[in-house]
N, C-alpha and C positions, 0 to 999 in steps of 0.2 A: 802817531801810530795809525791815526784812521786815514788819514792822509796820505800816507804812504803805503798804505795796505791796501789802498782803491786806486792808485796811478801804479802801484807796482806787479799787484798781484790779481784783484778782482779786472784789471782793465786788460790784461792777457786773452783770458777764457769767460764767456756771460754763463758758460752752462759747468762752470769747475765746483761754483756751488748752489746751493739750494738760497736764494732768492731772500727765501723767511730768514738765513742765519747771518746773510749780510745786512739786512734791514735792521733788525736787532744789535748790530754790531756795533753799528751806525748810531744807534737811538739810546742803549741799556752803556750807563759810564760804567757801574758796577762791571757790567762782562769783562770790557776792555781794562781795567785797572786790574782783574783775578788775573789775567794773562799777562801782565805786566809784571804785576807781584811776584809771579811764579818764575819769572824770566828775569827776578832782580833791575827790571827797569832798564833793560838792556834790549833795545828797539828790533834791532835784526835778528836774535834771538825769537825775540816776542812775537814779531813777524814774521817765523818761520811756523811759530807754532799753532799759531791762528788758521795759518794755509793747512796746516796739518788736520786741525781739531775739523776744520769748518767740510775737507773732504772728506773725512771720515763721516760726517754727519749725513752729507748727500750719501756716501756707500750704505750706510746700511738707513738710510731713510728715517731718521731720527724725527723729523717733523711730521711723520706720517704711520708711525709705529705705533701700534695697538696690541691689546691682549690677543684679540684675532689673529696676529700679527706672527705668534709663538705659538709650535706646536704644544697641545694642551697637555701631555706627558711632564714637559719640563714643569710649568707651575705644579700639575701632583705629585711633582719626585721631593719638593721640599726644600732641595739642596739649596738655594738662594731666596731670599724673602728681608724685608724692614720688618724690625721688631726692636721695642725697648728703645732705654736711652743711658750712655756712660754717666760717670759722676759728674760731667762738666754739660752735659745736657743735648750732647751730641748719639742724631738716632743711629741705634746698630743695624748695619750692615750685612748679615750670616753668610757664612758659608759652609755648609754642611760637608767636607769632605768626603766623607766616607762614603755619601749617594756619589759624587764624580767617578766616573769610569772614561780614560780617556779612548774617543774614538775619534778617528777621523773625519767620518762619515756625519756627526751631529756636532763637530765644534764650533761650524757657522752660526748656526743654532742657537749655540750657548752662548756666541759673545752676543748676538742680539738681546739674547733673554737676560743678561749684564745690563747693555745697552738700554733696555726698556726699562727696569729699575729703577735706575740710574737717572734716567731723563723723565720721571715718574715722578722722582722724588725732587731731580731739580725745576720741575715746574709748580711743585706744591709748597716748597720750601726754598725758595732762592735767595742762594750765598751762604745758607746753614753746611755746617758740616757734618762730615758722617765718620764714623765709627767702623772699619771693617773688623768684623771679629770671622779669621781661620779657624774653624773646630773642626781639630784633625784628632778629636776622637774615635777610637776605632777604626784609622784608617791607616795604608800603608804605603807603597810604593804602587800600586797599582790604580790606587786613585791622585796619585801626581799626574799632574799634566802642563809641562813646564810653557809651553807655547798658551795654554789657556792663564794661566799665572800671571807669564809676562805679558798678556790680553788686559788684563785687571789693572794691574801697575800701568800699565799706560793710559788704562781711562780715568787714571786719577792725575798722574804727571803729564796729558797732554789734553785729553778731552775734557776733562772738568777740574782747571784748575782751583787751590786752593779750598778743593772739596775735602780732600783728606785731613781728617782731624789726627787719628793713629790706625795703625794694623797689628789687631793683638792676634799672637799668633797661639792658640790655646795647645797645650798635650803635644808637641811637637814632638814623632817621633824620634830616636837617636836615628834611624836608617836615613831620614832624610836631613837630616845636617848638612851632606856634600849638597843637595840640590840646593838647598836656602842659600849654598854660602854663591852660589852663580846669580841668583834673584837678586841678592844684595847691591852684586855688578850694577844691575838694569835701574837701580834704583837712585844714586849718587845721595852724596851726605846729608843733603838736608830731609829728605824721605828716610835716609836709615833709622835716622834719630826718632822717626816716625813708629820705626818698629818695636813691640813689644813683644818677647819672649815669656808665657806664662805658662802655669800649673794650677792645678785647684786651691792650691792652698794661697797664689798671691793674685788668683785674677781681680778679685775684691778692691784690689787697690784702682783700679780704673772703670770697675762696675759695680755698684750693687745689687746685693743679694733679690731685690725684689726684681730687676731684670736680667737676672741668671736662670737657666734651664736647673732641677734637682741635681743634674750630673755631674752641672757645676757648683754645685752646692750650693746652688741661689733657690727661691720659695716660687719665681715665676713659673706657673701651670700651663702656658700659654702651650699648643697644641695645634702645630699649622695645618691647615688641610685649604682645600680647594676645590671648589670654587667658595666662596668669594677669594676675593684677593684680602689678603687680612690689611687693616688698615686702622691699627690700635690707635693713631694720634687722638681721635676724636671719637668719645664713646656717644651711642646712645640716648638721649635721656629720657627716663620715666619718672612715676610719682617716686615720692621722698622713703615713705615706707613699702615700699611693693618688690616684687622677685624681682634678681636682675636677669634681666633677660632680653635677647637683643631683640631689632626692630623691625616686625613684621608682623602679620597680623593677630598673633595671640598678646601684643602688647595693646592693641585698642581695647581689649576685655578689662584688660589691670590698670589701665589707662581712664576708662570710666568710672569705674570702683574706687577710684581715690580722689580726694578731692582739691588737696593741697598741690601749688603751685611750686615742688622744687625738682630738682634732680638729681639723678642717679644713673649710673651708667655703669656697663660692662663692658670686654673688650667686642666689636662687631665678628658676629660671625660665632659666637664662643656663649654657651647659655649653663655656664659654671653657678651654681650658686654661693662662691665664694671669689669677687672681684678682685682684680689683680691690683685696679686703682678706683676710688669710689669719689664722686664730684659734686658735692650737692654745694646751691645756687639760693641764700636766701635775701626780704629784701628791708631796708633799714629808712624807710621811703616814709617819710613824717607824713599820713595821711590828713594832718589837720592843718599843714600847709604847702597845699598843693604847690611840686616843683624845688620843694627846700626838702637836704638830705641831712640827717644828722650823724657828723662827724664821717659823712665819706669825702674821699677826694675829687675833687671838680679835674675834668679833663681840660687841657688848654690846646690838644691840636688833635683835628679831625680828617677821615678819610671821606674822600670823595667815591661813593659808590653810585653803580646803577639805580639803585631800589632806597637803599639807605646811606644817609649820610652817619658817620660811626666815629663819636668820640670817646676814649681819645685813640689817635691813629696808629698807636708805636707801641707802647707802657702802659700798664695798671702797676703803682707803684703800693707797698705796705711798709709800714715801717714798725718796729717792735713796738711803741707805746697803742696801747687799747684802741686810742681815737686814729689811730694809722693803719687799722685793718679791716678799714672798709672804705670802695674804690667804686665809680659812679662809673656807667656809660650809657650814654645817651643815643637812640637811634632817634633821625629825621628821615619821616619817608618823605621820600620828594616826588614821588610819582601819584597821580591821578585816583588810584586803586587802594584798597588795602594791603597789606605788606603780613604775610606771618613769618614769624623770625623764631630762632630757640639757638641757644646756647648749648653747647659742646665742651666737653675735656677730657685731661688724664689724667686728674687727680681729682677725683670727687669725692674724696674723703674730707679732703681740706676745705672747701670751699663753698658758700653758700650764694645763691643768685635766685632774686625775685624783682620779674617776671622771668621763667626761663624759658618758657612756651606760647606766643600770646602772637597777638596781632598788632600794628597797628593803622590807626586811618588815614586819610588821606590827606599829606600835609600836616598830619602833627607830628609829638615826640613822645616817645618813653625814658623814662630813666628807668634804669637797671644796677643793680647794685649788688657788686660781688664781694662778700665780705670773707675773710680770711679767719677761721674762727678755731674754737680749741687750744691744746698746743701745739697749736702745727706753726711751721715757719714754711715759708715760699722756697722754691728749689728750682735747678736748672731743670728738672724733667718735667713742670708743669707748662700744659700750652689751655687756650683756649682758643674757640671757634663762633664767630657766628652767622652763621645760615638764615636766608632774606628770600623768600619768593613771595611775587605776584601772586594775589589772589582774587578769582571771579566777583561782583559785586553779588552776586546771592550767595556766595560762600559764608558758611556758618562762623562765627569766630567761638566756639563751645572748645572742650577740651577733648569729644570726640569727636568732633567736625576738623578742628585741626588733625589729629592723630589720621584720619582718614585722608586729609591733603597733601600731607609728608608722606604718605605710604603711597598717592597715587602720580604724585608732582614730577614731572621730567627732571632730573640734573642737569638738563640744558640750562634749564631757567631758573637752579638757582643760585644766586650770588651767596657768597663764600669770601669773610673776612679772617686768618688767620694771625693767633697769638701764640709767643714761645716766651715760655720764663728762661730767664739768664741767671736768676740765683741773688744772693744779694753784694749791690753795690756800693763800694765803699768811696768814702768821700775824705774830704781835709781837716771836717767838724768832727766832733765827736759822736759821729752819729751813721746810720746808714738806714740804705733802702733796701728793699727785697722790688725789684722790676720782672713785669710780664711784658716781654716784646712782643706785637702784633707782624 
């Protein structure tokens, strides 16, 4: 396919596309096998659709598209944003109908601000799929807009294949029956099957209550506004007993005043004092021999990073028996400098991790140990994070010396290793795992 996609199509035109998305084309198997997938393994197909996905990407400047990018109206209207995650662990998607007013004048607009989203989320999660949820409550025929629609269906069926997990279509009204049954056309069978038709009493069956809005009868509080850009995957963390409150400077006060080493988190941007998901991080770290863990899991494969090296690379596995719920990872700073690192989640209720906040020095290692604790079991909607920057050689390693470097540290610089839980996996024994994919 790459073969013939570089003598047939890239060897035509040097400027038909952006440079970055052939190079990647070339290098990323995963890309090429989603486009393959999608096109049933059918070359001239798959090679039509690659020409397709890769000019659209130079049209609206995909490798170069920023929040700058969008007029700032669109992010305060609401109508589009990531939030939550369905039962199978797949983050949702929203679509607010009811803010869409179709205009001609702002629909370029919109599909970039689609566009931005979308290659947003495929940069921070690639090859994950997404959940689009339609909430066509309180809306009507005046917020259809059938060219914006079929905009949508095709960034799923040409520009990011094999992103779609399902499209629940919430409160659908009866007026718009005749328009859905035209989308259906634009979709072919294997996306219809994609479609789901719901109401409040059955959306439950493909999301839970804790990431539904009250309207839908779910308990999530969440409350978009802007700016920031909400960005619930990864909360937070503060002390173990203190307000949840997100991360800025009134968190160094609460941050002092405590003195234990775990975590706790809210969603970013959102200072509820009732969290949506709570992550605390403890650690099981045999201090009378140094480097031996009791009863956590040893990692066997490791990620090569800039700052840290981060085992293990993929999974934190738990399994139901006591001695199976507690899971080890190890950072190696490989750089010259001190390294301070802290841990991230969406389920910090379940979860305990020591060290979550800490440093380390130059050329050694920490264990870390996330233990699974209560009765809680692991689920598709838990992820973890962890965040690695550089630090000055006078830099303090205290707990408000850190809290002061996280607050003033560029996001240039720093490294970001990401986990997604899959839920538990089942095997041929009589037995199974609960996995956290990195």
């Amino acid at each position: 396919t790459r073969q013939r996609f570089k003598s047939e199509y890239v060897g035509e035109s040097q400027d038909k596309y952006d440079s970055r998305d052939v190079e990647r084309l070339f290098k990323e198997d995963a890309l090429v096998e989603g486009y393959l997938t999608w096109r049933q393994f059918v070359v001239e197909d798959t090679l039509k659709m690659i020409d397709e996905s890769l000019q659209w990407r130079k049209e609206f400047t995909l490798n170069d598209l920023t929040e700058s990018s969008i007029p700032r109206w669109m992010f305060e209207s609401g109508a589009v944003f990531l939030h939550g995650y369905d039962k199978e662990g797949n983050k949702l998607f929203w679509f607010r109908v009811k803010l869409h007013i179709k205009d001609a004048k702002t629909i370029l607009d919109k599909k970039r601000y689609v566009a931005f989203w979308l290659e947003r989320y495929a940069k921070r999660e690639p090859g994950m799929p997404l959940t689009v949820v339609f909430d066509m409550s309180e809306s009507g025929l005046s917020n259809i807009d059938m060219d914006f629609v079929k905009y949508i269906i095709n960034c799923f069926k040409v520009y990011y294949p094999k992103f779609l997990s399902k499209m629940i279509m919430y409160e659908m009204p009866w007026i718009m029956n005749a328009a859905w049954k035209i989308v259906k056309t634009w979709l072919g069978p294997e996306a219809i099957s994609k479609l789901k038709f719901v109401t409040k009493s059955d959306i439950q069956t493909y999301v839970g209550p804790e990431h539904l809005p009250p309207h839908m009868g779910g308990t999530d509080q969440f409350k978009y506004s802007y700016p920031p850009l909400p960005d619930d995957d990864f909360q937070s963390p503060i002390c173990e007993n203190g307000p949840i409150v997100s991360e800025d400077e009134s968190d160094i006060k609460d941050i002092e005043s405590e003195s234990k080493e775990t975590l706790e988190s809210s969603f970013n941007s959102e200072q509820s004092l009732k969290p949506k998901k709570v992550y605390h991080i403890t650690s099981y770290l045999d201090r009378g021999e140094p480097g031996r863990l009791r009863g956590a899991r040893k990692p066997t494969t490791t990620f090569k990073g800039t700052l840290l090296d981060i085992s293990p690379s993929e999974e934190l596995r738990f399994g139901a028996k006591e001695s199976e719920r507690k899971c080890l990872i190890i950072l190696n700073n490989v750089t010259k400098n001190h390294v301070a690192f802290k841990v991230r989640t969406t389920a910090p209720e379940k979860y305990r991790v020591k060290p979550s906040n800490s440093s380390c020095e130059p050329g050694a290692s920490v264990d870390i140990v996330v233990s699974l604790h209560g009765g809680f079991q692991a689920s598709p909607q838990d992820r973890f994070l962890v965040m690695a920057a550089e630090m000055e050689s006078s830099a303090g390693a205290g707990v408000s010396e850190l809290a002061l470097f996280w607050k003033e540290v560029s996001k240039a610089k720093v490294m970001e290793h990401r986990a997604a839980q899959f839920g538990r996996k089942k095997s041929n024994c009589n037995c199974s795992n609960n996995a956290v994919k990195k």
